[in-house]
RODO-2510 file (C-alpha; in nm, 4 decimals, decimal comma):
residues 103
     n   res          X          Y          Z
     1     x    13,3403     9,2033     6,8110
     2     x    12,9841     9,2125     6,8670
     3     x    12,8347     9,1404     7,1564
     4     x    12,4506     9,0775     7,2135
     5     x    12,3238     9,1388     7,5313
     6     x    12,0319     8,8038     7,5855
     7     x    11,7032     8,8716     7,8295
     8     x    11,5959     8,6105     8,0793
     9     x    11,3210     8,6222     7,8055
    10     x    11,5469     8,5292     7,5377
    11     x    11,6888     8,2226     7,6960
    12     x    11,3636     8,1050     7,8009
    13     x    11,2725     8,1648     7,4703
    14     x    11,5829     7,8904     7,3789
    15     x    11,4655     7,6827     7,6824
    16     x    11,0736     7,6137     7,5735
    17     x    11,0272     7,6726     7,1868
    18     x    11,1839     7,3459     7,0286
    19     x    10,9592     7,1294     7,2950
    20     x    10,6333     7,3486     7,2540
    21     x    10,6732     7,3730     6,8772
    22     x    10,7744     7,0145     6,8421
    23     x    10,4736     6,9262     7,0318
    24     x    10,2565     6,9705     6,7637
    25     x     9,9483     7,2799     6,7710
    26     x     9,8082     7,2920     7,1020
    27     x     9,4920     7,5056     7,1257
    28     x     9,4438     7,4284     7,5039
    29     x     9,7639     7,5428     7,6182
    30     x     9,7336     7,8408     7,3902
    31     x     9,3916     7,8763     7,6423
    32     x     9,5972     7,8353     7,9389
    33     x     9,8016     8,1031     7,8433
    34     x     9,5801     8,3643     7,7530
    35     x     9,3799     8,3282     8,0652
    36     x     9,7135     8,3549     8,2595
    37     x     9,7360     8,0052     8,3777
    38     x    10,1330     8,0002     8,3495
    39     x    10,2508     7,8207     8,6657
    40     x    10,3823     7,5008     8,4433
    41     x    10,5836     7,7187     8,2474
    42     x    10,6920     7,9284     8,5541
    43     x    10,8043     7,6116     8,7731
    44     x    10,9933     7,5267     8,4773
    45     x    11,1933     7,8423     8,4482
    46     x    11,2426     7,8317     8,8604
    47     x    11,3309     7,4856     8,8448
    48     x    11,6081     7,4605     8,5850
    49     x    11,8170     7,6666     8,8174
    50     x    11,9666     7,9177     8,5460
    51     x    11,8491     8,1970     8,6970
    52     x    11,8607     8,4371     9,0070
    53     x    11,4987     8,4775     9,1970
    54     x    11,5371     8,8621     9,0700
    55     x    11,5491     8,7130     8,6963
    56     x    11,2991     8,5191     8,7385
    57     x    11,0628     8,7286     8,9225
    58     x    11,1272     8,9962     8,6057
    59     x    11,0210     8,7163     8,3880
    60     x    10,7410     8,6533     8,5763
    61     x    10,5845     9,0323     8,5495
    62     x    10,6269     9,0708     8,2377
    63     x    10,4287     8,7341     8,1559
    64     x    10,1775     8,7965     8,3961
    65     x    10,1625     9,1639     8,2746
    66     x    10,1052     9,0453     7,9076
    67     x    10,0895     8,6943     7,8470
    68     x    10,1321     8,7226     7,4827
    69     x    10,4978     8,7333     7,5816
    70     x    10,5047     8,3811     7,6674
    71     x    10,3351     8,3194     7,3854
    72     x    10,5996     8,4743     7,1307
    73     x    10,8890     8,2859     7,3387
    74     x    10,7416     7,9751     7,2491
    75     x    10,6745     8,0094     6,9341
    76     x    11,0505     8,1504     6,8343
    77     x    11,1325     7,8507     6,6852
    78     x    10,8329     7,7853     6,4905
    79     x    10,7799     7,7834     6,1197
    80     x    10,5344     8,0619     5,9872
    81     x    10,2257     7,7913     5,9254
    82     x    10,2658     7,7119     6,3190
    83     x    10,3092     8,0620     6,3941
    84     x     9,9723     8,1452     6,2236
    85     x     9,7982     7,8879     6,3432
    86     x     9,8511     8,0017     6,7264
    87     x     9,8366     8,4108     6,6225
    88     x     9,4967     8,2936     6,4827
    89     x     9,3824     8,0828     6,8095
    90     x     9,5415     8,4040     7,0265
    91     x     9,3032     8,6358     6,8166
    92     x     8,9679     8,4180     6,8429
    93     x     9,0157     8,3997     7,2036
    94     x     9,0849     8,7689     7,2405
    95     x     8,7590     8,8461     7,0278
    96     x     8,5665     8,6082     7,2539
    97     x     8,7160     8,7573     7,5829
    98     x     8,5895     9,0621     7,4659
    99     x     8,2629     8,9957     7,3386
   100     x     8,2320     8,8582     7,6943
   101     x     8,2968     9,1898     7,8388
   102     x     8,1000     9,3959     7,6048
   103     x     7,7960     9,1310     7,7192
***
């Protein structure tokens, strides 16, 4: 037997993708995310109760470490057209977030 060993990631991966990718393309909360703005999507994970404070903390990090993570959890449900579509918003906004820095 095979067993598969899931991440807090993974399941919040299950938790979140059907809703965001059912929601239809989103370009503002792909904003939100990039700039870091992930409290809705961290009460969420602390409020369905699946998970120790530890777990959830580890989450967390790694989000605010690299919000692209969030970003791929959401979108593991999603067919390749939606996919694009947000990998395309995600690399206009990190052009223009650097263009702002090199300014």
């Amino acid at each position: 037997m095979n067993v598969v060993q899931l991440t807090t990631g993974d399941v919040a991966a299950a938790m979140f993708s059907l809703d965001f990718v059912d929601g239809g393309f989103r370009r503002e909360a792909v904003e939100r995310i990039h700039r870091g703005a992930i409290d809705e999507w961290v009460s969420a994970l602390t409020g369905s109760g699946l998970f120790s404070n530890r777990a959830v903390a580890d989450v967390v990090r790694a989000w605010r470490d690299d919000p692209r993570v969030l970003l791929d959890s959401l979108l593991a449900e999603a067919d390749p057209v939606t996919l694009e579509r947000y990998r395309c918003a995600w690399y206009e906004l990190d052009a223009v977030a650097s263009y702002g820095v090199a300014a």
